[in-house]
N, C-alpha and C positions, 0 to 999 in steps of 0.2 A: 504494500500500500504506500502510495505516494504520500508526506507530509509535503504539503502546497508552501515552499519554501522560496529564498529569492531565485535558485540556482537548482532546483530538482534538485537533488545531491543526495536528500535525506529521505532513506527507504526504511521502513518498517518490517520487520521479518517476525512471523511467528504474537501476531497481534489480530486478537480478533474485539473489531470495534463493537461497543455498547449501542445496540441499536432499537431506540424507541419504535415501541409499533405502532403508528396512529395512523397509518392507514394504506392505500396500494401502494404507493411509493419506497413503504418503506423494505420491503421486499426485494425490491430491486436494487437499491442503496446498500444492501449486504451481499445481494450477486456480483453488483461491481467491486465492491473491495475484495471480494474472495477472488475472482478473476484476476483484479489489479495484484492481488499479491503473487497467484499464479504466474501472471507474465512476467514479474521481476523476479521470482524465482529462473523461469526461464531465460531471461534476456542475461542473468548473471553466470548462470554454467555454462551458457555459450560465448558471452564475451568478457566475462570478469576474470581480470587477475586478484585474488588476494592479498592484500598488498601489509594488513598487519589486525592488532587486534587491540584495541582497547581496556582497561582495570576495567571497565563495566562489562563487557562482555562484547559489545560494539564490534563488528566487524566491518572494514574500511578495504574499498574494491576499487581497480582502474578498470576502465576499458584497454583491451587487452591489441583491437586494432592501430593503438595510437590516439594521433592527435584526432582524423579525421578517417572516416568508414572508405572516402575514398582519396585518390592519391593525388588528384588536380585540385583539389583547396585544403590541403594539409596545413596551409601556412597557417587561413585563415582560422581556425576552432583551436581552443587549446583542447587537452587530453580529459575525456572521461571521469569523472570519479565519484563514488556514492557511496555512502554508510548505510549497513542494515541493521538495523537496530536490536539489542537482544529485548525483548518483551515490546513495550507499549513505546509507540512512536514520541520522544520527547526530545525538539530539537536543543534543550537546554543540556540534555545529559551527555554532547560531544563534548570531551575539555578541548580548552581553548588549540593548544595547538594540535592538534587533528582540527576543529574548523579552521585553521590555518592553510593548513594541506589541503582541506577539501572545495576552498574558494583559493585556490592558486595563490596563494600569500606568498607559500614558500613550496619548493620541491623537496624540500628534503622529508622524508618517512622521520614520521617520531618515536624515537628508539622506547623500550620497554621500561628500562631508567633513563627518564628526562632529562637531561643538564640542564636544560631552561629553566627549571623549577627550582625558586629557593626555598631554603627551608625556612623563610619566615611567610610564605605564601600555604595558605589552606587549602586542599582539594577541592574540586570546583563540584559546585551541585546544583541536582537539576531546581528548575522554577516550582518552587510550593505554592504559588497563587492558586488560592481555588482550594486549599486543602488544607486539614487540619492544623500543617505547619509553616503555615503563613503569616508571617506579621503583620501582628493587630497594632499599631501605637496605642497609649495610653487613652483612654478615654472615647474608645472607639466602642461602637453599637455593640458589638457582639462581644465585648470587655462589660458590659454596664450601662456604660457611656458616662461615665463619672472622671471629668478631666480636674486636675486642681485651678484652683483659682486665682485670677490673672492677680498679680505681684504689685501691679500699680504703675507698670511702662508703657502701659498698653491703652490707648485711647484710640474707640473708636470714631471710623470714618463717617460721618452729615455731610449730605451733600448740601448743597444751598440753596 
C-alpha cells in the first residue's frame, strides 16, 4: 500500500488498513489496498535490490534497473528507491538518515552503526498525535483544562 507521500518512496508491507463499513464503497477501498499491496509486492521481487534494513525492522529497496527503465533518458530520472514498512504505514518511523537516502540527500547506504549519530542525540520516534502518547500542554481539554493563572504581565488585547 502506497503512503501518499511527497516522492512515492514510502511503501507499507504486511498492513492491513482499518476499514469502516458505511456503505458500497467501502468494499472496494479494501480491494484496492489489498491489490495495491499485491502489486508492490510484485513490482519489488522483480525490480528491487535490497539495499539494507533498518532498528525498526524497515526494509529500504532501489530499483535495480538504474537510474531510468530505459537507456535514452537515463540522465534525466534519478534512481528508484522505497521503504517497506515492517507493520503499519508510519512515514515518521524512517530515522532521519534513511529519509536522507530515500529523497536523494545523500548516496551513501547508512551503515548499521551510525557515525552520524551522537551520543547526546535521542533515537528518533514515530508521531504520537492522535494517540494516547501525545502531548497534552498544561491546561489542555483532555488534562481538565485547568491552566494556572496569569502572573500579572499579561494584558489583554481591546480593540477600539
Amino acid at each position: 500500500m502506497l503512503d501518499v507521500g511527497q516522492c512515492g518512496c514510502h511503501i507499507a508491507r504486511n498492513f492491513k488498513p482499518q476499514v469502516v463499513k458505511t456503505g458500497p464503497m467501502s468494499d472496494k477501498a479494501s480491494l484496492f489496498s489489498r491489490l495495491a499491496q499485491v502489486a508492490t509486492n510484485i513490482f519489488t521481487r522483480r525490480y528491487g535490490v535490497l539495499v539494507g534494513t533498518d532498528s525498526l525492522g524497515n526494509r529500504y529497496f532501489r530499483d535495480k534497473r538504474g537510474n531510468s527503465p530505459r537507456a535514452f533518458d537515463a540522465r534525466m530520472y534519478k534512481e528508484g528507491r522505497w521503504v517497506i514498512y515492517a507493520g503499519e504505514p508510519e512515514a515518521s518511523k524512517v530515522p532521519p538518515e534513511w529519509h536522507a537516502w530515500l529523497h536523494h540527500q545523500t548516496n551513501t547506504v547508512p551503515a548499521a552503526d551510525n557515525p552520524l549519530r551522537r551520543s547526546w542525540q535521542i533515537a528518533p520516534q514515530q508521531n504520537l498525535t492522535g494517540t494516547e502518547g501525545a502531548y497534552l500542554p498544561p491546561g489542555h481539554a483532555y488534562r481538565g483544562g485547568h491552566r494556572d493563572a496569569a502572573t500579572g504581565d499579561y494584558e489583554a488585547w481591546v480593540p477600539e
